[in-house]
C-alpha positions, 0 to 999 in steps of 0.5 A: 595411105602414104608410105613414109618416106625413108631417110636416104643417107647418100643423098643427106650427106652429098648435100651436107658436103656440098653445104661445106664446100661452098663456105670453104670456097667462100673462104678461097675467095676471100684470100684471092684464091679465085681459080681454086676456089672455082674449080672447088666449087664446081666439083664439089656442089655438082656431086650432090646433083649427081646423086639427086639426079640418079 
């Protein structure tokens, strides 16, 4: 028989943040604001495949 699967709280809200970060960048852009907004995008999404790879 399956065991449930138990609800991981970092993993909901790294990918929850990252969620964030990419409308957030895409509001940089959207002010010409590419440098930061790449640099932003980078760190912030890359947090969430940190965690999901550990």
């Amino acid at each position: 028989m399956e065991e449930p699967k138990k609800e991981n709280l970092i993993v909901d809200l790294s990918f929850k943040f990252s969620l964030e970060i990419i409308e957030f960048t895409e509001l940089l852009e959207s002010k010409r604001k590419y440098n930061l907004s790449n640099q932003l995008f980078k760190s912030g999404t890359s947090i969430a495949a940190n965690v999901r790879e550990a």
